[in-house]
Backbone as XML, in Angstrom:
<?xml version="1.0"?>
<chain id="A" units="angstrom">
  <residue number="1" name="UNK">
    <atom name="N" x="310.194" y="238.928" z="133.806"/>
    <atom name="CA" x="311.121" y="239.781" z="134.498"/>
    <atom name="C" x="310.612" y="241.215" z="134.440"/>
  </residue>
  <residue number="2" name="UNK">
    <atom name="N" x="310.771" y="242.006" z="135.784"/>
    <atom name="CA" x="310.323" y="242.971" z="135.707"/>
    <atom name="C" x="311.609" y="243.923" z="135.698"/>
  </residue>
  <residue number="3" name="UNK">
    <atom name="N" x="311.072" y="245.250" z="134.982"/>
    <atom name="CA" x="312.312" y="246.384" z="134.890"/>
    <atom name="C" x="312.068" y="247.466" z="136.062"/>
  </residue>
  <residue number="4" name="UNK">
    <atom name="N" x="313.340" y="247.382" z="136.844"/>
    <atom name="CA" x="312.996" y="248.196" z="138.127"/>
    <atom name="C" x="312.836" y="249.735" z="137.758"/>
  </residue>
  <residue number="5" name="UNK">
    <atom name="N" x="312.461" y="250.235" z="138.719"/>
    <atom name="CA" x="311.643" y="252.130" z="138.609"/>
    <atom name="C" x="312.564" y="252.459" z="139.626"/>
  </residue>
  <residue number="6" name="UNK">
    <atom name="N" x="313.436" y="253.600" z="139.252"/>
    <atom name="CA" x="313.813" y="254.638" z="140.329"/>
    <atom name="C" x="313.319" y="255.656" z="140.688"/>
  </residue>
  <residue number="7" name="UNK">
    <atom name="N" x="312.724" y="256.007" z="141.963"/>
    <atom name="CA" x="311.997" y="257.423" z="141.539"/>
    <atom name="C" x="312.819" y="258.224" z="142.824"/>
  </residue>
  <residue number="8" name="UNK">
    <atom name="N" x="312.770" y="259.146" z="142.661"/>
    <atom name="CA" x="313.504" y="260.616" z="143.716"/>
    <atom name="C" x="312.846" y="260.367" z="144.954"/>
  </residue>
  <residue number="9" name="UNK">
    <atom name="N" x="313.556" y="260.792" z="146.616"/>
    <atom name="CA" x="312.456" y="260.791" z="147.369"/>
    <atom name="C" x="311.691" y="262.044" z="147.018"/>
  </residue>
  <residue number="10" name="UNK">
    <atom name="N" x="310.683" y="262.088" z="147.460"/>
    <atom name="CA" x="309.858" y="263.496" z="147.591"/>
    <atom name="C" x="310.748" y="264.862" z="148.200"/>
  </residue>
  <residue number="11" name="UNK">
    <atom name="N" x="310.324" y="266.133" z="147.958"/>
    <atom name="CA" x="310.803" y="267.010" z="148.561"/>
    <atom name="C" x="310.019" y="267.508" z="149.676"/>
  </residue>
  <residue number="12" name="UNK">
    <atom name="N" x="311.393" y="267.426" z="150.634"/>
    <atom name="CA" x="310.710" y="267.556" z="152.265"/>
    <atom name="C" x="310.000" y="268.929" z="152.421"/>
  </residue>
  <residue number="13" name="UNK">
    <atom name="N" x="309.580" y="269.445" z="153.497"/>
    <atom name="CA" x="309.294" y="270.651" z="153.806"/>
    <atom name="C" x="310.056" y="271.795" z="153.040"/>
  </residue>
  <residue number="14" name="UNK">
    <atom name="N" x="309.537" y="272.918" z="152.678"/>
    <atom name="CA" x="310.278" y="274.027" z="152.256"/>
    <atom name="C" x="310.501" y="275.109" z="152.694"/>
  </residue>
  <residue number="15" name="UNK">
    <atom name="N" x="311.783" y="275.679" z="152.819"/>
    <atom name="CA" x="312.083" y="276.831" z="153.072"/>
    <atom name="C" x="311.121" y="278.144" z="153.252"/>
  </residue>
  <residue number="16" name="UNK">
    <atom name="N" x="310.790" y="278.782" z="153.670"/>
    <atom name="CA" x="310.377" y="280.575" z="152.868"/>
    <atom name="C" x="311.190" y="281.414" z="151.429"/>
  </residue>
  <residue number="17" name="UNK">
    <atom name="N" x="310.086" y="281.030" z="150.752"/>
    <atom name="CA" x="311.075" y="281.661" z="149.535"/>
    <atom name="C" x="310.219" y="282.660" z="149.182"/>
  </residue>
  <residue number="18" name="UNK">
    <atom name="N" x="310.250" y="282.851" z="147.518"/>
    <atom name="CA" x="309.816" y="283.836" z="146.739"/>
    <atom name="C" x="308.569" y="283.472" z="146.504"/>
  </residue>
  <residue number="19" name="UNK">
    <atom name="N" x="307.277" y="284.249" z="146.313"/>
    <atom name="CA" x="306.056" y="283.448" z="146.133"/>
    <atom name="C" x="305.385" y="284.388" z="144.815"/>
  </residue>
  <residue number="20" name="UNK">
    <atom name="N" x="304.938" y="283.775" z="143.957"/>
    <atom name="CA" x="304.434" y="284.693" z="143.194"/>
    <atom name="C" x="302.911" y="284.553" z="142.411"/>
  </residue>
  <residue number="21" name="UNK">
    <atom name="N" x="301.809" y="285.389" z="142.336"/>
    <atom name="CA" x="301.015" y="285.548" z="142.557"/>
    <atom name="C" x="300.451" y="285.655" z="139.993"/>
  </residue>
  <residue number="22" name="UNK">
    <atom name="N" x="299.671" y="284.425" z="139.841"/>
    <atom name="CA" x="299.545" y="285.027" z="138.520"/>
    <atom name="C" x="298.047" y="284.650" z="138.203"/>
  </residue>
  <residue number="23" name="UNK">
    <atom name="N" x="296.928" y="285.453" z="137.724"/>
    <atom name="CA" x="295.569" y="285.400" z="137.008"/>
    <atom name="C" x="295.779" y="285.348" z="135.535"/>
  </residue>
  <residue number="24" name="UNK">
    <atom name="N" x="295.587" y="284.081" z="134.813"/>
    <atom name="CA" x="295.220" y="284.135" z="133.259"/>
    <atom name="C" x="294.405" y="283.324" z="133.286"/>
  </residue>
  <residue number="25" name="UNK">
    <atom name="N" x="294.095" y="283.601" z="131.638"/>
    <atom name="CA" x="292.597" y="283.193" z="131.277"/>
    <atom name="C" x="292.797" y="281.376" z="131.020"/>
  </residue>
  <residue number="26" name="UNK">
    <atom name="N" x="292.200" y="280.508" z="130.810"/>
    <atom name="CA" x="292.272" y="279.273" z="130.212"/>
    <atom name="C" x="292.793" y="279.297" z="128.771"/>
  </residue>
  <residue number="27" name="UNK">
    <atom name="N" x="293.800" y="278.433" z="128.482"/>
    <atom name="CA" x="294.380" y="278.554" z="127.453"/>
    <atom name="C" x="295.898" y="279.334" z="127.336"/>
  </residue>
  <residue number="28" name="UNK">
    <atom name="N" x="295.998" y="279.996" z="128.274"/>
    <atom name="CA" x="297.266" y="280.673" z="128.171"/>
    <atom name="C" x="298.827" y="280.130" z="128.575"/>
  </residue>
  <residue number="29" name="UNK">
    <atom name="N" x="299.591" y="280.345" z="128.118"/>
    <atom name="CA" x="300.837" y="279.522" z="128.662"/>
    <atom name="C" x="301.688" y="280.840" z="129.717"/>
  </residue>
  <residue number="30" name="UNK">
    <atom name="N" x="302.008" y="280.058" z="131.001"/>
    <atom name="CA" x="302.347" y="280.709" z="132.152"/>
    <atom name="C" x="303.819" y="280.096" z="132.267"/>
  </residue>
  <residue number="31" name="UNK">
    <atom name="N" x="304.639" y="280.898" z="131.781"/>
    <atom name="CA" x="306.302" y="280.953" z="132.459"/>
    <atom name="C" x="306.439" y="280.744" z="133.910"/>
  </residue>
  <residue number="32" name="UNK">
    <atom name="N" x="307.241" y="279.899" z="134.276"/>
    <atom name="CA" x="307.869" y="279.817" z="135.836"/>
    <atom name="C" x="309.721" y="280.443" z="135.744"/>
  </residue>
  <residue number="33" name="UNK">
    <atom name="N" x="309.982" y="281.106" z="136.332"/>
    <atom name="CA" x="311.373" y="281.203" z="136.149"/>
    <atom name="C" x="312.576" y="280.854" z="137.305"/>
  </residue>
  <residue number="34" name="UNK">
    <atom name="N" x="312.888" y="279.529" z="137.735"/>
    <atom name="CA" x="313.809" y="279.196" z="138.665"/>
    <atom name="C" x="315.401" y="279.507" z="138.724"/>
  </residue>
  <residue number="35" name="UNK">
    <atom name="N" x="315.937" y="280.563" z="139.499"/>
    <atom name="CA" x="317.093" y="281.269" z="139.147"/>
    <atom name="C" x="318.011" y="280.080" z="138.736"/>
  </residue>
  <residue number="36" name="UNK">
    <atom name="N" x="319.012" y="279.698" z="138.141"/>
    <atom name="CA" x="320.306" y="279.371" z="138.326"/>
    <atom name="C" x="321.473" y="279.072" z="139.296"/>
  </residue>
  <residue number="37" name="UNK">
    <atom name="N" x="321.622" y="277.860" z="138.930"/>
    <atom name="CA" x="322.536" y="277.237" z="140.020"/>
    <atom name="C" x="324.079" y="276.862" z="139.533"/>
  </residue>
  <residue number="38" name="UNK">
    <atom name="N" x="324.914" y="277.315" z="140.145"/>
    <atom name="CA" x="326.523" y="276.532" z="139.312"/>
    <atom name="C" x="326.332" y="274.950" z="139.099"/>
  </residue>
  <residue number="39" name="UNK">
    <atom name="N" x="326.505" y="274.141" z="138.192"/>
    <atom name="CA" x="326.642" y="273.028" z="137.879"/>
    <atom name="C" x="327.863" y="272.561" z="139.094"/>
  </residue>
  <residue number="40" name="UNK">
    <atom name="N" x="328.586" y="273.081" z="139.561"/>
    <atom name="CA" x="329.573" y="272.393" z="140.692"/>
    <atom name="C" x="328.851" y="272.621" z="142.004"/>
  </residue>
  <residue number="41" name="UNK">
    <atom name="N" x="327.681" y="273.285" z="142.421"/>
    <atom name="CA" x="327.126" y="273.163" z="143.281"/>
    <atom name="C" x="326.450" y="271.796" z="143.136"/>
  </residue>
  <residue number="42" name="UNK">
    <atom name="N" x="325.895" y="270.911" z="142.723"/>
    <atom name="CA" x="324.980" y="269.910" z="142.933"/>
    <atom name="C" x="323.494" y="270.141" z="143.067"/>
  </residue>
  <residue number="43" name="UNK">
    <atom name="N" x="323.059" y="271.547" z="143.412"/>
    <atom name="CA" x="321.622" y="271.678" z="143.344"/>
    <atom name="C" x="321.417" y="271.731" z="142.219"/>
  </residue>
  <residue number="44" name="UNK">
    <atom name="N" x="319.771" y="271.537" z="142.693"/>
    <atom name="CA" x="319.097" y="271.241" z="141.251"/>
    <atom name="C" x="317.504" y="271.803" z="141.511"/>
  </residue>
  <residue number="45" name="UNK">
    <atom name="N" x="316.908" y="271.895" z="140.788"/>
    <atom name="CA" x="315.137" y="272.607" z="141.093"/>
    <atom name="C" x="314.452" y="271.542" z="140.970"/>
  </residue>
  <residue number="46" name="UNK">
    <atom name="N" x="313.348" y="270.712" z="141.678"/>
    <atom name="CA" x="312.727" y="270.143" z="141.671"/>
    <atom name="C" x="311.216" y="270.058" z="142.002"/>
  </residue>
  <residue number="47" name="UNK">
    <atom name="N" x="310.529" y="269.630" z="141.667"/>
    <atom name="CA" x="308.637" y="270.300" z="141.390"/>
    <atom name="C" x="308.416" y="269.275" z="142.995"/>
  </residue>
  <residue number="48" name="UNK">
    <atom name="N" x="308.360" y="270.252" z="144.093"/>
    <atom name="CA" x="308.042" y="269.643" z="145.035"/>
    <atom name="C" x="306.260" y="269.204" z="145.837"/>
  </residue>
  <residue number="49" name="UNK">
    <atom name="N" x="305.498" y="268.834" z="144.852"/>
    <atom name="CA" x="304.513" y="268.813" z="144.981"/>
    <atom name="C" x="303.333" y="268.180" z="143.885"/>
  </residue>
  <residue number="50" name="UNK">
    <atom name="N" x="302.136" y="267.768" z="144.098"/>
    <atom name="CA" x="302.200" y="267.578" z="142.856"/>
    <atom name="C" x="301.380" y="268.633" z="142.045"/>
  </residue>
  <residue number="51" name="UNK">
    <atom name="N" x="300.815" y="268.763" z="140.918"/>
    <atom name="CA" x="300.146" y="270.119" z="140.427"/>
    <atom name="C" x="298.939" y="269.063" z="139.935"/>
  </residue>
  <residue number="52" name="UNK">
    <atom name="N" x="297.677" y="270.191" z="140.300"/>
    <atom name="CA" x="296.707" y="269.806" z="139.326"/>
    <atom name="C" x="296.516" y="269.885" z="138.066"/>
  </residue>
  <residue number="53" name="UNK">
    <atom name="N" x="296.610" y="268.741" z="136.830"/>
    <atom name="CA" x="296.668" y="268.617" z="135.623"/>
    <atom name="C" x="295.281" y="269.027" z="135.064"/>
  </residue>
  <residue number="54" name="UNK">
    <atom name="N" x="294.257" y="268.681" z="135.484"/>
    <atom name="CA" x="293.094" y="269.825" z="135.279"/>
    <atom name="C" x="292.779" y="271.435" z="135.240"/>
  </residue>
  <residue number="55" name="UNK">
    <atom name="N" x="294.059" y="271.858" z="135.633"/>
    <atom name="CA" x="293.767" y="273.005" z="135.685"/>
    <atom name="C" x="295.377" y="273.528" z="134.843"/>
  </residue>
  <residue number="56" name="UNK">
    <atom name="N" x="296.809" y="272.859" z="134.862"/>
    <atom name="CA" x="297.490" y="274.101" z="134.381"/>
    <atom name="C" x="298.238" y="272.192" z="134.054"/>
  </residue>
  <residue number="57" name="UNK">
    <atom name="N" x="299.026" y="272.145" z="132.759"/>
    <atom name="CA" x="299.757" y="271.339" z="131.966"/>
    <atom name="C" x="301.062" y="271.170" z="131.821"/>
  </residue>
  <residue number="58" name="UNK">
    <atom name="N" x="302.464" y="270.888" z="132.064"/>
    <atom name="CA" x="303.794" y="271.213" z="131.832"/>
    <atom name="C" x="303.692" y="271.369" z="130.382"/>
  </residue>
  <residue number="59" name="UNK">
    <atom name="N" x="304.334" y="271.622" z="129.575"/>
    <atom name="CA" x="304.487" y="271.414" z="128.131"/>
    <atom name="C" x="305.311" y="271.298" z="127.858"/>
  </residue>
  <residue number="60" name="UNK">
    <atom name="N" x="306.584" y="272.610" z="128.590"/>
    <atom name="CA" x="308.318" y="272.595" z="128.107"/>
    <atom name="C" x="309.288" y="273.078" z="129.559"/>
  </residue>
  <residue number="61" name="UNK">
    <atom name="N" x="310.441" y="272.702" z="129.466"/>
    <atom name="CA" x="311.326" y="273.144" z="130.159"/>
    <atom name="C" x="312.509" y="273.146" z="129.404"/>
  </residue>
  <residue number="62" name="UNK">
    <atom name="N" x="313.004" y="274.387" z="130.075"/>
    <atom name="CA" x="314.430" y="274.346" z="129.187"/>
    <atom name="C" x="315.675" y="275.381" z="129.786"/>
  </residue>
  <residue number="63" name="UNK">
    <atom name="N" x="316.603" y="275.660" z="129.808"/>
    <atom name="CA" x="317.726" y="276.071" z="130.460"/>
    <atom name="C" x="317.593" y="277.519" z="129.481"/>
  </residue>
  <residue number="64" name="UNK">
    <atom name="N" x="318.353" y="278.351" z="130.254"/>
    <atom name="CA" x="318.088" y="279.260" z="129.117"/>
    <atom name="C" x="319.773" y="280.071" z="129.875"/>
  </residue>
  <residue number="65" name="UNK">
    <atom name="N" x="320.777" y="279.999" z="129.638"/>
    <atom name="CA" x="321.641" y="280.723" z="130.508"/>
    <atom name="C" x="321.982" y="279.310" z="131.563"/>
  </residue>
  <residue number="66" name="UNK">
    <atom name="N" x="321.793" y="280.169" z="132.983"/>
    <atom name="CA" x="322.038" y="279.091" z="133.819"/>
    <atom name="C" x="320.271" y="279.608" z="134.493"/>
  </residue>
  <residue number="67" name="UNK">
    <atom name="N" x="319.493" y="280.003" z="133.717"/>
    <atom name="CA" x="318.415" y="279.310" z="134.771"/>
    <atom name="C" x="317.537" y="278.776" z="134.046"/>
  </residue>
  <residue number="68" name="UNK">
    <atom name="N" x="316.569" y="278.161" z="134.716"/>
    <atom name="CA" x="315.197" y="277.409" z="134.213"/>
    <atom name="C" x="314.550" y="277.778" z="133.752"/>
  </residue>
  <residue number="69" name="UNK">
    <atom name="N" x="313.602" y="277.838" z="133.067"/>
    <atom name="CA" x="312.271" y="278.333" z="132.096"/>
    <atom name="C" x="311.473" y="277.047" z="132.118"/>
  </residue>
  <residue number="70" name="UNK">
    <atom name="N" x="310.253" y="276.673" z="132.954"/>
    <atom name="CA" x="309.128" y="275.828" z="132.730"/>
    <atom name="C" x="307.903" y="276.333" z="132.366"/>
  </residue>
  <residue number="71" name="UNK">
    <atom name="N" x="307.631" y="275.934" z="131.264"/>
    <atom name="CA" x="306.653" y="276.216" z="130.893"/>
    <atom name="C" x="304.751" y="275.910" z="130.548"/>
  </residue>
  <residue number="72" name="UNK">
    <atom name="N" x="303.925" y="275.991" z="131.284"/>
    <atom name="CA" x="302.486" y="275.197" z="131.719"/>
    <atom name="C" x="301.992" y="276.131" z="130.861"/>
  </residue>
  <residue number="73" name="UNK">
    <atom name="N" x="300.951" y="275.488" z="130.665"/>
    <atom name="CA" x="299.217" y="275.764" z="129.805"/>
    <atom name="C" x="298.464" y="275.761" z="130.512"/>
  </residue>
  <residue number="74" name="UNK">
    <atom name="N" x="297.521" y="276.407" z="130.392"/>
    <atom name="CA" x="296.598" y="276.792" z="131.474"/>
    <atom name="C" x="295.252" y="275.978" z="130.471"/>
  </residue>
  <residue number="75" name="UNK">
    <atom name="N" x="294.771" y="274.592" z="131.009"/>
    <atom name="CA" x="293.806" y="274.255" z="130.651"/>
    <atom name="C" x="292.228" y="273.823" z="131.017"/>
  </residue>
  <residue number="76" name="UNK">
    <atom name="N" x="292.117" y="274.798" z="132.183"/>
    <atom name="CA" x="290.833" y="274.819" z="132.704"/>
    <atom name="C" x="291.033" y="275.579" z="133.766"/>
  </residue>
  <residue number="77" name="UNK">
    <atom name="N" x="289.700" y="275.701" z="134.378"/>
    <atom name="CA" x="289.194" y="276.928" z="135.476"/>
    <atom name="C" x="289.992" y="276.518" z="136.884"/>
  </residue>
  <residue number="78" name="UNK">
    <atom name="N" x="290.415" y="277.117" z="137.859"/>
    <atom name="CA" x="290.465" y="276.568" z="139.186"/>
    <atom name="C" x="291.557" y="277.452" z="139.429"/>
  </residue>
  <residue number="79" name="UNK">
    <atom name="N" x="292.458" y="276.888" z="140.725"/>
    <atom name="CA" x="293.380" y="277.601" z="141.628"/>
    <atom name="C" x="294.368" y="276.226" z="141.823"/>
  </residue>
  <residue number="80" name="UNK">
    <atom name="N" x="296.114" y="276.705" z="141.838"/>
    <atom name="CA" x="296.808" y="275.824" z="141.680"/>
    <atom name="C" x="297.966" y="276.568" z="142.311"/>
  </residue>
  <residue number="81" name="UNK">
    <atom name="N" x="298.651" y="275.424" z="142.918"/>
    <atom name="CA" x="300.123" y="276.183" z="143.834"/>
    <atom name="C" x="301.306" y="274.993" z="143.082"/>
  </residue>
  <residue number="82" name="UNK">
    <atom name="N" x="302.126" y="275.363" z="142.534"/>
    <atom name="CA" x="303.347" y="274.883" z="141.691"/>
    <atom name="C" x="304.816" y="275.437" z="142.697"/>
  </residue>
  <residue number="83" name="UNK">
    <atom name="N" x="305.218" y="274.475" z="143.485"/>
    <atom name="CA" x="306.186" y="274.861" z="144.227"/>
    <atom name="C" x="307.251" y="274.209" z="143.515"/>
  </residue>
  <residue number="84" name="UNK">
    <atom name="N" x="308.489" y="274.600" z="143.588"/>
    <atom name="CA" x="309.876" y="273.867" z="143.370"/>
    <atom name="C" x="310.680" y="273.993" z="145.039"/>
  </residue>
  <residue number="85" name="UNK">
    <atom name="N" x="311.536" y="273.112" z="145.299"/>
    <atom name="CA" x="312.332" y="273.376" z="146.187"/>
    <atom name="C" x="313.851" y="273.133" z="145.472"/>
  </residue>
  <residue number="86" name="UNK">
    <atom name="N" x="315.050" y="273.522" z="145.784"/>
    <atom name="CA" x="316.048" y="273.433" z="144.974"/>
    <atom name="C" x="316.858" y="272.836" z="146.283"/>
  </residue>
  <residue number="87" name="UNK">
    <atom name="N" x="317.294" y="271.405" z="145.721"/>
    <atom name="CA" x="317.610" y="270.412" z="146.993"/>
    <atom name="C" x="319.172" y="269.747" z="145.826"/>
  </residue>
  <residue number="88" name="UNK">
    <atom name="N" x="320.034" y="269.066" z="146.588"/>
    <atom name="CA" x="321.409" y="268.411" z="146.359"/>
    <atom name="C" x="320.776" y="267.067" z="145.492"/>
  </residue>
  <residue number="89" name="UNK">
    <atom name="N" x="321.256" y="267.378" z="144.569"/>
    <atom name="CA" x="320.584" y="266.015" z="143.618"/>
    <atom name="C" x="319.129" y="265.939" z="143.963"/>
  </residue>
  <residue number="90" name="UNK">
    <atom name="N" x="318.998" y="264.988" z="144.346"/>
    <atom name="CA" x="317.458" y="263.821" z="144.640"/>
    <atom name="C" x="317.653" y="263.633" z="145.782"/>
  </residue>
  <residue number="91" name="UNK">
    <atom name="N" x="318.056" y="264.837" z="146.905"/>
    <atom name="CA" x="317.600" y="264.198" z="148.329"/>
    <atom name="C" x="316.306" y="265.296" z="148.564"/>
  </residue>
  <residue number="92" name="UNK">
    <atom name="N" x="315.552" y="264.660" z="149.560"/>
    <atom name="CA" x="314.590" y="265.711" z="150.678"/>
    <atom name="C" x="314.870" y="267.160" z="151.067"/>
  </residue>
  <residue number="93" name="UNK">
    <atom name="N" x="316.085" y="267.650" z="151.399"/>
    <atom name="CA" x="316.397" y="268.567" z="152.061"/>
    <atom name="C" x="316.426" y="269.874" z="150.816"/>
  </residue>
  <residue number="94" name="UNK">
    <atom name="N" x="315.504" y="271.070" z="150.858"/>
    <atom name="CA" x="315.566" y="271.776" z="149.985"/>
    <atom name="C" x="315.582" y="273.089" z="151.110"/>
  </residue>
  <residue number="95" name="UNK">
    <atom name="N" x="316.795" y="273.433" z="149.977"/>
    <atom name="CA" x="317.395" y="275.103" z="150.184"/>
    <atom name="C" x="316.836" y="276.290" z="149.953"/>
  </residue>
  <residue number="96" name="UNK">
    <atom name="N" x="316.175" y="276.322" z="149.344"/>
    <atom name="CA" x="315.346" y="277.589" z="148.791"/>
    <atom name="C" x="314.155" y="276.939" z="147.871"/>
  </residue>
  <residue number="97" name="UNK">
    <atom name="N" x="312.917" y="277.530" z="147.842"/>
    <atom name="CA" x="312.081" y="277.628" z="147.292"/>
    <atom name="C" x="311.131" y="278.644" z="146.410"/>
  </residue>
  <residue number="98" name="UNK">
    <atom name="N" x="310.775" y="278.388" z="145.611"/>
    <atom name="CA" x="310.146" y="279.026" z="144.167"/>
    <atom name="C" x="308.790" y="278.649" z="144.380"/>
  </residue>
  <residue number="99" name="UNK">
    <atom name="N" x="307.428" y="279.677" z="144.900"/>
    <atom name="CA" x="306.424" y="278.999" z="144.918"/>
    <atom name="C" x="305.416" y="280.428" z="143.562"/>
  </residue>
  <residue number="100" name="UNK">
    <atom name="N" x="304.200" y="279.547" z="142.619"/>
    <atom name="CA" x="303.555" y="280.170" z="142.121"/>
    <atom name="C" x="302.258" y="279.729" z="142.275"/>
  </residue>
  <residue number="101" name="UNK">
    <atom name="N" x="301.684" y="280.867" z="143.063"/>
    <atom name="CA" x="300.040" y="280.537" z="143.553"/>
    <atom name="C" x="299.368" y="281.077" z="141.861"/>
  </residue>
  <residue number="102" name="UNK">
    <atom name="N" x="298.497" y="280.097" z="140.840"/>
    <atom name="CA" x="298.433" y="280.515" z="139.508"/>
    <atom name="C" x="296.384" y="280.213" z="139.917"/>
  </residue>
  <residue number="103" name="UNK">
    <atom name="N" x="295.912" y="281.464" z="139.641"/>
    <atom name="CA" x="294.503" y="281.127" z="139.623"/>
    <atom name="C" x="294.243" y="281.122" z="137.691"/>
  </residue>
  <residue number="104" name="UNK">
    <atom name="N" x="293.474" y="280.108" z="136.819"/>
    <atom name="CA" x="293.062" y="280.329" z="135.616"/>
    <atom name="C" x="291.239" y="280.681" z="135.505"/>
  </residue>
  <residue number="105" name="UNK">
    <atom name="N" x="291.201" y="281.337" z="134.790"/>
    <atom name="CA" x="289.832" y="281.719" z="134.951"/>
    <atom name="C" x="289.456" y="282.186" z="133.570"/>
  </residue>
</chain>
């Protein structure tokens, strides 16, 4: 017997949001900061894309208030775009977006 997998759909196209621009060295840990949402709204932030693990690591996330704090390691050389879109639960349709273009070097 197999144990079934739920997974989210993907996040559809994104909005124009905030884009933000960061250079560190390899080894460094790079903050993302996704504003806060009311818990009676239903949104939620979701990593709409996938990230290269060669180049930058998740390590932690955590609430801090009502917003997000994710936190990556920067573990090798290259160029990496880490988008979130902030969509109603686990559907496609995202409201605003959080993008960080992160070069490590």
């Amino acid at each position: 017997m197999r144990a079934a997998v739920a997974t989210a759909p993907p996040v559809g196209p994104l909005p124009p949001g905030q884009i933000t621009t960061v250079s560190a060295p390899s080894g460094s840990l790079i903050a993302v900061a996704l504003p806060g949402q009311s818990v009676s709204s239903g949104l939620v932030w979701r990593l709409a894309r996938s990230v290269n693990s060669k180049v930058v690591r998740q390590i932690s996330e955590r609430n801090i208030g009502r917003d997000v704090i994710v936190v990556y390691k920067a573990v090798g050389r290259g160029t990496v775009t880490i988008a979130y879109g902030l969509t109603k639960g686990e559907t496609r349709k995202a409201y605003k977006s959080v993008t960080y273009k992160i070069r490590i070097h």
